[in-house]
C-alpha positions as CSV (number, residue, x, y, z in Angstrom):
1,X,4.5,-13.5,-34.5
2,X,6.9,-11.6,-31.9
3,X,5.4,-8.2,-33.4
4,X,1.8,-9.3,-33.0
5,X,2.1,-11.2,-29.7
6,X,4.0,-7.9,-28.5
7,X,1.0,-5.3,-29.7
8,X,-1.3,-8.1,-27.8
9,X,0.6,-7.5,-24.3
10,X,0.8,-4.0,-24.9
11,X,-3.1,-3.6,-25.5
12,X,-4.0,-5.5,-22.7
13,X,-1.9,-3.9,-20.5
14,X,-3.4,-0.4,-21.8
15,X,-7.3,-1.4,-21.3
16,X,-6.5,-2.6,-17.7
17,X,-4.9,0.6,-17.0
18,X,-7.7,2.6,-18.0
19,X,-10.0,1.0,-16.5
20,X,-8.0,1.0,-13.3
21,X,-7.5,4.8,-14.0
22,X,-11.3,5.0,-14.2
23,X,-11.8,3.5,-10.9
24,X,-10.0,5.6,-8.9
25,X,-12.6,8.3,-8.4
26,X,-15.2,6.1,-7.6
27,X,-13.2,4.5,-4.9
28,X,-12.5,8.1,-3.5
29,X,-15.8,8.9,-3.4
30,X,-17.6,6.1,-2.4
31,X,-15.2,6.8,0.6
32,X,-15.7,9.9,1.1
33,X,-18.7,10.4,0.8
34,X,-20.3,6.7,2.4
35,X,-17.6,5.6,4.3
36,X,-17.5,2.6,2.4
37,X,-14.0,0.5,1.8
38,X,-13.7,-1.3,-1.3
39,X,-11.0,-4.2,-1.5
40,X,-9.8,-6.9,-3.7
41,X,-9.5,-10.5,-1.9
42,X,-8.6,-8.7,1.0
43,X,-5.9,-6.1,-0.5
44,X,-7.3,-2.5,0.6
45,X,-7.8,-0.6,-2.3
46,X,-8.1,2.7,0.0
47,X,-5.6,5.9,-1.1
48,X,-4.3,3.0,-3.9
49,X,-2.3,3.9,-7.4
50,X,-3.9,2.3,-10.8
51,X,-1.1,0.1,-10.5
52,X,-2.1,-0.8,-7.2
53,X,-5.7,-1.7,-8.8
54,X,-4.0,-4.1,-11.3
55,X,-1.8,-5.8,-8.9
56,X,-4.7,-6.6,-6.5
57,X,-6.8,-7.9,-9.6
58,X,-3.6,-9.9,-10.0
59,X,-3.7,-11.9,-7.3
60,X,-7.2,-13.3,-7.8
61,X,-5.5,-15.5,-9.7
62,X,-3.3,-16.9,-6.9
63,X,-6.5,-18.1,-5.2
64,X,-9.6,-19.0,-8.0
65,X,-8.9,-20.8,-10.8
66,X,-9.5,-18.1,-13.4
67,X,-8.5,-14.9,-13.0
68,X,-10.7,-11.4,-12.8
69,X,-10.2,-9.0,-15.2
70,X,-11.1,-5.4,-14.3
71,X,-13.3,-4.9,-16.9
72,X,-15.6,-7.4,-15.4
73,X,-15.0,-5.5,-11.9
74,X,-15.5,-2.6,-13.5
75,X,-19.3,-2.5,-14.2
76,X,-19.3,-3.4,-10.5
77,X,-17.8,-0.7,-8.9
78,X,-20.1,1.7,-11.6
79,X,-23.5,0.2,-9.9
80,X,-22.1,0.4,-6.0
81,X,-21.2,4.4,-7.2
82,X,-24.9,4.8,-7.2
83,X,-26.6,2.9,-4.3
84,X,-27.2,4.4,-1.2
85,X,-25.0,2.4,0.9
86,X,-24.3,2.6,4.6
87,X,-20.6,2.3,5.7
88,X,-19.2,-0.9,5.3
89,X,-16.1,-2.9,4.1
90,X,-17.3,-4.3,0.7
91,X,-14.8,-6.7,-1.4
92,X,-15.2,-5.7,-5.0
93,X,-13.2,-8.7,-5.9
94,X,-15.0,-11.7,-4.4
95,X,-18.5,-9.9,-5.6
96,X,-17.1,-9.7,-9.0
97,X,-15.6,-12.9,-9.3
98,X,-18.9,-14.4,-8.0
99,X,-21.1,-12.8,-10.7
100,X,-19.2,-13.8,-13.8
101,X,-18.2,-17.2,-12.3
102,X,-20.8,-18.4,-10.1
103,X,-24.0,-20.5,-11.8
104,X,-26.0,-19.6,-8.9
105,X,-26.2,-16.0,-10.3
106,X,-26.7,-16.8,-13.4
107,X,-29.6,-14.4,-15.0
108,X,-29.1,-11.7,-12.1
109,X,-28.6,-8.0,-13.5
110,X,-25.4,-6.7,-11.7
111,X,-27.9,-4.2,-9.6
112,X,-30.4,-6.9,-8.3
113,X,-27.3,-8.9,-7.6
114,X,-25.4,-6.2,-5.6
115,X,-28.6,-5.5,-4.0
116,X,-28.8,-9.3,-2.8
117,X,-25.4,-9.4,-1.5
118,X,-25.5,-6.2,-0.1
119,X,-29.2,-6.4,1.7
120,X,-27.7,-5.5,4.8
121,X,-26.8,-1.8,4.0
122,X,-28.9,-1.0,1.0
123,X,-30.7,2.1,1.7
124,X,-30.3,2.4,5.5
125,X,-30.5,5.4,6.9
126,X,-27.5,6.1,9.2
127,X,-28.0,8.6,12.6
128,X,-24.5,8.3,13.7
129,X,-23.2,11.6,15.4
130,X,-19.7,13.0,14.7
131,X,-17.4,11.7,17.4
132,X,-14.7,13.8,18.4
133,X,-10.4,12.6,18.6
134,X,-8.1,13.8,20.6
135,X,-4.4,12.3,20.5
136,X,-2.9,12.5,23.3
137,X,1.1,12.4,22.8
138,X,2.6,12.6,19.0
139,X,4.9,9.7,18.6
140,X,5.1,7.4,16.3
141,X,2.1,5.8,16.4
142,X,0.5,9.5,17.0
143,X,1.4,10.4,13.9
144,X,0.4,7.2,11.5
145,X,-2.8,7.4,13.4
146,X,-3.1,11.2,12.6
147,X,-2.9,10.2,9.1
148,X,-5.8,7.4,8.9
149,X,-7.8,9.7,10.3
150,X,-7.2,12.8,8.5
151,X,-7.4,10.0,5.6
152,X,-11.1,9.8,6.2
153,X,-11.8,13.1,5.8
154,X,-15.1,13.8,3.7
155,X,-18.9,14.5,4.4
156,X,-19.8,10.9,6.1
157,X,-16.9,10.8,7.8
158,X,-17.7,10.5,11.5
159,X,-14.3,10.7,13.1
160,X,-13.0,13.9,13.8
161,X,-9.7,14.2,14.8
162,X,-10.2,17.7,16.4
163,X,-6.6,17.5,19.1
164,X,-3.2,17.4,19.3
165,X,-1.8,17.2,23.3
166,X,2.4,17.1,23.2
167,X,4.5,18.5,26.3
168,X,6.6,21.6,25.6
169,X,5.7,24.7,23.0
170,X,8.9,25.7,22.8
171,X,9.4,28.5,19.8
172,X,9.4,26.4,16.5
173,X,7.5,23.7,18.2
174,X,4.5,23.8,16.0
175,X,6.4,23.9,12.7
176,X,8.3,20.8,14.0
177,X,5.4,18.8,14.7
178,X,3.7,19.7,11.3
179,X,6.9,18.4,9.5
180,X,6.8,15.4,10.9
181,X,3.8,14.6,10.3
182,X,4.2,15.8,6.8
183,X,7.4,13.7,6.4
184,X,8.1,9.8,7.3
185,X,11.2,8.4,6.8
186,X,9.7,5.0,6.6
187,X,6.2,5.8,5.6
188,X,7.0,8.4,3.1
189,X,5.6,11.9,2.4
190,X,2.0,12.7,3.6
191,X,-0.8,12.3,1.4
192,X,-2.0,15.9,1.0
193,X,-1.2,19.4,2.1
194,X,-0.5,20.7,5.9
195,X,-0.5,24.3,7.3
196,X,-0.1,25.7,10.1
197,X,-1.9,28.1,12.2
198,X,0.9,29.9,14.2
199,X,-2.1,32.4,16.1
200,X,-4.1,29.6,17.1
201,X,-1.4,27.2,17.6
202,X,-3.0,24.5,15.4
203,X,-2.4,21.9,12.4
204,X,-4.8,22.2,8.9
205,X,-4.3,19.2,7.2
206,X,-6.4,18.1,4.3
207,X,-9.4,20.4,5.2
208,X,-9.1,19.3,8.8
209,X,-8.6,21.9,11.6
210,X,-6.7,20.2,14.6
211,X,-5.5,22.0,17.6
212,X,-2.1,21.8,19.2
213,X,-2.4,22.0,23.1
214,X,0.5,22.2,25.5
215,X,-0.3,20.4,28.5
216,X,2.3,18.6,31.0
217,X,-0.8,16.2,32.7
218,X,-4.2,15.8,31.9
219,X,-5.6,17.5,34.7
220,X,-4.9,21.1,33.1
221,X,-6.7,20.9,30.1
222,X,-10.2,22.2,29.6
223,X,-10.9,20.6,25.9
224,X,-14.5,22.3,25.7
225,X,-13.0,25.4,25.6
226,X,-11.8,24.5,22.3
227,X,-15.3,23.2,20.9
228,X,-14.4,19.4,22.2
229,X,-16.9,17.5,23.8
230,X,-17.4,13.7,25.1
231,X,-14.4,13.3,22.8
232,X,-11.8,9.7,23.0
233,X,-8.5,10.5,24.1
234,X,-6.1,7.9,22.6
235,X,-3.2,8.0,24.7
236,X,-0.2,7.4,22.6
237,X,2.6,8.2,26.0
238,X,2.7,5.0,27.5
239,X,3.3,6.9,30.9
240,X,0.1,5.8,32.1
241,X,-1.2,2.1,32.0
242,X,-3.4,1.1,34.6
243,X,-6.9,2.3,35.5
244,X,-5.3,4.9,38.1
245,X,-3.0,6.6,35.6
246,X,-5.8,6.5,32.8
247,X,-8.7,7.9,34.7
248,X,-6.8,11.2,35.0
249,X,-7.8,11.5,31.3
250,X,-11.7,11.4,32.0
251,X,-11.6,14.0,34.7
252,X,-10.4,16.5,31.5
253,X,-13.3,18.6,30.9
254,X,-15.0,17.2,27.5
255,X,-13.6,13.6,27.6
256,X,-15.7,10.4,27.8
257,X,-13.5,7.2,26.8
258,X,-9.7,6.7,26.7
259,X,-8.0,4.3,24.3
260,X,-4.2,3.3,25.3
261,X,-2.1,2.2,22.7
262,X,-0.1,-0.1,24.6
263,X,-0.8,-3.1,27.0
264,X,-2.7,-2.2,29.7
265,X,-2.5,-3.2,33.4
266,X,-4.8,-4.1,36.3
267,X,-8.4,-4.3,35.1
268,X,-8.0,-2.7,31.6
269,X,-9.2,-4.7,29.4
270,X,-6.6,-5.4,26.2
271,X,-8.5,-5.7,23.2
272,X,-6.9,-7.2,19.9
273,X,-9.5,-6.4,17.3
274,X,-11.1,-9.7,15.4
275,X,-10.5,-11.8,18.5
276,X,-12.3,-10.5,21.4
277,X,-13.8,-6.8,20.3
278,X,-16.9,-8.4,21.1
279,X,-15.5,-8.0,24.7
280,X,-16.2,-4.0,24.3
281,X,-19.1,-2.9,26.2
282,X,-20.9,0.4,26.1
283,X,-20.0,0.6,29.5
284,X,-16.1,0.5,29.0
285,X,-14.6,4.0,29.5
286,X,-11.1,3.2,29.9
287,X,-9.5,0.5,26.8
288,X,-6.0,-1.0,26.1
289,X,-5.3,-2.0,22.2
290,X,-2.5,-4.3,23.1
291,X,1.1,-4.3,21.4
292,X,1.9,-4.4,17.9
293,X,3.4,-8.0,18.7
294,X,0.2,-9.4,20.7
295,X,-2.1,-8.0,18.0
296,X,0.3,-9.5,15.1
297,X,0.4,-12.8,17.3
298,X,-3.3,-13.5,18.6
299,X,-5.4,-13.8,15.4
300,X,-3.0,-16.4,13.8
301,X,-2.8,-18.2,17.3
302,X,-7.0,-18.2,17.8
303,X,-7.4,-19.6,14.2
304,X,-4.8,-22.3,14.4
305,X,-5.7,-23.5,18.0
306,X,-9.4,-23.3,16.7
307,X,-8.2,-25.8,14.4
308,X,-5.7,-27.8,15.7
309,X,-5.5,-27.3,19.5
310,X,-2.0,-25.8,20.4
311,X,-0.8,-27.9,23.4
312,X,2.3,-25.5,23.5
313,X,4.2,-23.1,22.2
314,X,7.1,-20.8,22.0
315,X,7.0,-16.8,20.6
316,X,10.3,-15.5,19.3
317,X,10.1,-12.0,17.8
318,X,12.6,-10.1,15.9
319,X,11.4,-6.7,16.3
320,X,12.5,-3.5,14.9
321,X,14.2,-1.3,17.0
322,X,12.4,1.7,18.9
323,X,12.5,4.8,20.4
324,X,13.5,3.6,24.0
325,X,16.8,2.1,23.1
326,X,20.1,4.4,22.9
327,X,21.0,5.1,18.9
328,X,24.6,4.6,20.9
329,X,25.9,2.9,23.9
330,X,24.6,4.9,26.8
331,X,23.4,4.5,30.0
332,X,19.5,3.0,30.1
333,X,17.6,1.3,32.8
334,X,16.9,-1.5,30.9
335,X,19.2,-4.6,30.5
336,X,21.0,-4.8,27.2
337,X,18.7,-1.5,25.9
338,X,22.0,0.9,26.8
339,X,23.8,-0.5,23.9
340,X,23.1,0.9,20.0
341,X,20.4,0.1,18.9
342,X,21.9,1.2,15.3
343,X,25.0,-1.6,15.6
344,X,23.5,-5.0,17.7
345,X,21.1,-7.2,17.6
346,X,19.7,-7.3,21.4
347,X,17.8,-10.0,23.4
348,X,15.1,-8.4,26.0
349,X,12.0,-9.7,27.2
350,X,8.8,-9.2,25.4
351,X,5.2,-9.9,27.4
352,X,3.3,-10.6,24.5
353,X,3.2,-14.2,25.1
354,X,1.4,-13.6,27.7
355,X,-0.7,-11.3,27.0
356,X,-2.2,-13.5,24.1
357,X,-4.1,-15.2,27.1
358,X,-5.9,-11.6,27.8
359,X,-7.9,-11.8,24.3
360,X,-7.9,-15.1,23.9
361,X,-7.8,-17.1,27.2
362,X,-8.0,-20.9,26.0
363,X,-4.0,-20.5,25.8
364,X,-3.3,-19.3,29.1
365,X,-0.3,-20.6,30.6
366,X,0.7,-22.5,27.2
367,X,3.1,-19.9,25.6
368,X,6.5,-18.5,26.3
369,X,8.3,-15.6,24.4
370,X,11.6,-13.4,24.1
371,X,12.5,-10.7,21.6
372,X,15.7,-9.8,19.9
373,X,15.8,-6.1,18.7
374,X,17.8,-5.7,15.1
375,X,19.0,-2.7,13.4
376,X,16.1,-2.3,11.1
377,X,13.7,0.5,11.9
378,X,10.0,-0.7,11.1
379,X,8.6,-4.4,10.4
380,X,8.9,-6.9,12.7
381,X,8.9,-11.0,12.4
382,X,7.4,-13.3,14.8
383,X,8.3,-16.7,15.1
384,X,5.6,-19.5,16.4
385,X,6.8,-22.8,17.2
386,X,4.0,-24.8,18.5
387,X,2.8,-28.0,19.6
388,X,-0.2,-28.9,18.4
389,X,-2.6,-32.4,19.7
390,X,-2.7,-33.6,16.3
391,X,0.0,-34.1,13.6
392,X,0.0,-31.5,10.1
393,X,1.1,-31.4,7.1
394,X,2.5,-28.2,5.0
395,X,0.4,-27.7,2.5
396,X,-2.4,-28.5,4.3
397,X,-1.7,-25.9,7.2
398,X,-0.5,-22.9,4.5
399,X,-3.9,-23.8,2.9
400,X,-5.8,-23.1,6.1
401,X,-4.0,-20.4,6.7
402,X,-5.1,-19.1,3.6
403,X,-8.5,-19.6,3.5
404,X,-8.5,-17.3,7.4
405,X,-6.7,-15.0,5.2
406,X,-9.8,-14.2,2.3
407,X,-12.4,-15.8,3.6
408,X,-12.8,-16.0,7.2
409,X,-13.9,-13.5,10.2
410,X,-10.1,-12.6,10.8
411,X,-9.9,-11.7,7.0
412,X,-8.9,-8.1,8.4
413,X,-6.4,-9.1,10.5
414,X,-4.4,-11.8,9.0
415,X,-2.8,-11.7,4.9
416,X,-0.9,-14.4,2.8
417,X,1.9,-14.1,1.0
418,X,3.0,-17.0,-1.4
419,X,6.4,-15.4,-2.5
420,X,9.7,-16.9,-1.9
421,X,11.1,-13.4,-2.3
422,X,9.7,-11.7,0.4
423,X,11.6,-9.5,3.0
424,X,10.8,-7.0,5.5
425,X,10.8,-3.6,4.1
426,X,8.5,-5.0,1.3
427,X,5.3,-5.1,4.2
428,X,6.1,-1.4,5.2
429,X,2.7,0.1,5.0
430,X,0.9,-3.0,5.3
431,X,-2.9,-2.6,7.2
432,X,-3.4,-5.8,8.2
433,X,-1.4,-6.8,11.5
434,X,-0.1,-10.1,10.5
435,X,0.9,-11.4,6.8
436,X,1.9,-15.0,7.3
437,X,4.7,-16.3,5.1
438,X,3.9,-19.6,4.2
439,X,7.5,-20.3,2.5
440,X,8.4,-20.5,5.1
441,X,6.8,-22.8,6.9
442,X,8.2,-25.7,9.2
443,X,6.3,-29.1,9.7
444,X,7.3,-31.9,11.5
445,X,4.3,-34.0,13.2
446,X,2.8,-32.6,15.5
447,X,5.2,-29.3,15.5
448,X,4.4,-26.4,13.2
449,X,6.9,-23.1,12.6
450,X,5.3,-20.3,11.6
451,X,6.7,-16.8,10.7
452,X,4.0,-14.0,11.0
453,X,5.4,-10.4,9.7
454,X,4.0,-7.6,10.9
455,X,4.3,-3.8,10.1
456,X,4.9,-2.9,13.7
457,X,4.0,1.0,12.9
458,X,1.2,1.1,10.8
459,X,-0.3,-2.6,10.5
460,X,-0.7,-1.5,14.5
461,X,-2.3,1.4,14.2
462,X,-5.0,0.3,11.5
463,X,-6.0,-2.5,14.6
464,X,-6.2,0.7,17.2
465,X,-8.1,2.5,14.3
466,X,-10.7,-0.6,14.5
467,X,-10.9,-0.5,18.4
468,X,-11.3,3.4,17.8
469,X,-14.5,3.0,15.8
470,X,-15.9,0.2,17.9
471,X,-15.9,2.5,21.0
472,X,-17.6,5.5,18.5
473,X,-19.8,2.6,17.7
474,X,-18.9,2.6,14.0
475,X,-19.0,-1.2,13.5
476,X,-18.8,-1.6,9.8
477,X,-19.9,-5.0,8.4
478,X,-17.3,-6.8,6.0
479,X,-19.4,-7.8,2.7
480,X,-20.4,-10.3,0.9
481,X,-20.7,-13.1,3.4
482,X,-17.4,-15.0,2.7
483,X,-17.3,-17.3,-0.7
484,X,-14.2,-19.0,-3.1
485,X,-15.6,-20.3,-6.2
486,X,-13.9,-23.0,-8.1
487,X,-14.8,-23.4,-11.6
């Protein structure tokens, strides 16, 4: 009975690993070549191992009452191979689970069924001109943006990052740069192969050719002169972060918009993507994408006020520490920041409280916040405490919480996780800015706890990516309209 039961497992494991092994072109391709995403309930199936493919199929099961197996996704993924599509986000999983489970599909052939959920970008013909990137600084947030968008690379892809500005050019400069972009010690080893140009003073990564400039202000550089035109600078320096210090980016020969990648001051507008993108007008030249914090922060806060109506609250973080603070005790201009970063845990100020009340205004005034910086180098944890008008229950709220999570318009923005086992370096790499941890979860009354992790690196730069597109006015449509199916 062992033997047989054993030869069982070991079968089914095989089929769903070819099957996921099959996949995996067709989700390159139907990338590359459409721009379209496919996901699983939400989990990103984009530059994903076979494993990955099983584990997403996995946790359908955490959230319908059967499970999808991916030979019933399968078929699925075949037909969307072979529509014209436009560029979209399309989830695989909720379209498959709905066709084997639903009655109300009952009879459909999988391609007049795709082509009802999917009406919106059947055979449309897309006009969208190539819109040229420039990063402007080559941090840490330069560099994981530099690899979503080299990511994308393929016939439909309409983001070209085509610039690279960094102070310096010292000799071995450009070799430098190329390595670490090439290697991460957080995010790993670069998915692909990089060269360098040394004549030409530029980066080939993946079939992309991006120049290296050497510039010490904007006001020097002439980006035409290197086949760049009404191009979006995404400033990645923090040096500049008002309307002032931004606008000497448009008076660059060959720029049109500038994207900063930190909270901006004055009149620019901070945008949190799935809270108030609808904000972005045509007419907006100069654009802030928040903090990593505000944009982890906002989307839970929107949904659960939405919901409940937060009279109060308070915003703790525990944040990874960053470049600005000294590895050792040095001097800094900051309080407490002089002291190693590497050996203490260290209280500053964080605005993101705040600056919730930018992108989403009905909780101006309500929120306070601090931050203690540990010795951890990427994923932070933020810690709600609210007061809400009306009294909750646990299972209630993490069920909410959830549903916002698969099924709701901040689908993109906020995940779930229902382990007991989860800890920080697990969500390294994570796209979505927020992953509540519903374990965790406090409830007494009328006062909620929540802990929100977020990938303060990359979960961050996939929301900047999504402000990116929005000013290129690539706005891709998340399909099917939103469904859970209980059977």
């Amino acid at each position: 009975m062992n033997q047989q039961y054993e030869q069982e497992l070991s079968s089914s494991w095989q089929e769903r690993q070819e099957f996921a092994e099959k996949m995996l072109p067709l989700l390159g391709s139907l990338y590359r070549e459409k721009s379209v995403e496919i996901s699983v309930y939400g989990r990103p199936l984009l530059g994903a191992s076979a494993i990955d493919i099983i584990k997403a199929h996995r946790r359908v099961r955490l959230n319908e009452s059967q499970k999808l197996r991916l030979r019933e996704s399968w078929p699925l993924l075949q037909a969307l191979a072979k529509m014209q599509l436009a560029p979209a986000h399309i989830d695989l999983g909720k379209l498959a689970y709905a066709f084997h489970y639903d009655p109300a599909f009952t009879g459909l052939t999988i391609e007049r069924y795709l082509t009802q959920q999917l009406k919106d970008i059947v055979d449309i013909q897309q006009n969208q001109v190539c819109q040229d990137v420039v990063l402007y600084g080559f941090g840490r947030i330069g560099r994981l943006l530099a690899r979503l968008l080299i990511e994308r690379q393929g016939s439909n892809n309409k983001l070209k990052l085509k610039a690279i500005v960094v102070r310096g050019g010292k000799e071995g400069d450009l070799e430098k740069r190329a390595s670490l972009l090439r290697r991460d010690s957080v995010h790993g080893p670069f998915n692909g192969s990089i060269t360098i140009d040394k004549e030409k003073n530029a980066i080939k990564a993946n079939g992309a050719y991006i120049q290296v400039i050497y510039a010490n202000s904007p006001l020097e550089i002439d980006y035409t002169q290197y086949g760049i035109n009404n191009a979006i600078v995404i400033d990645n320096t923090g040096i500049w972060r008002d309307q002032a210090g931004l606008t000497q980016h448009l008076k660059s020969k060959g720029v049109k918009k500038v994207l900063l990648t930190a909270p901006g001051k004055d009149k620019v507008k901070n945008i949190v993507y799935g809270v108030n993108h609808q904000d972005i007008e045509n007419s907006d030249v100069i654009l802030s994408a928040a903090s990593c914090t505000t944009n982890a922060i906002t989307p839970v806060l929107k949904a659960i006020d939405e919901k409940y109506s937060v009279d109060s609250g308070h915003v703790e973080t525990v944040h990874s520490f960053t470049n600005d603070q000294n590895l050792i005790d040095n001097f800094h201009s900051g309080e407490r920041r002089g002291r190693s970063a590497a050996l203490n845990m260290v209280i500053t100020e964080t605005g993101a409280a705040k600056a919730v009340a930018k992108a989403y205004p009905s909780l101006k005034g309500k929120l306070t916040g601090n931050a203690i910086r540990v010795p951890t180098p990427n994923v932070s944890l933020a810690i709600l405490n609210l007061q809400l008008q009306e009294s909750v229950e646990k299972e209630p709220l993490n069920s909410f919480l959830r549903d916002m999570a698969l099924f709701s318009s901040l689908q993109h923005q906020i995940d779930y996780s229902s382990s007991t086992e989860i800890v920080s370096s697990d969500l390294v790499g994570t796209r979505t800015p927020a992953v509540i941890d519903s374990q965790a979860t406090i409830v007494a009354g009328n006062r909620a706890t929540l802990y929100v992790w977020y990938d303060n690196e990359f979960g961050y730069s996939c929301q900047v990516l999504k402000v990116l597109q929005h000013m290129a006015g690539l706005v891709l449509p998340t399909l099917p309209e939103s469904f859970s199916i209980q059977v």
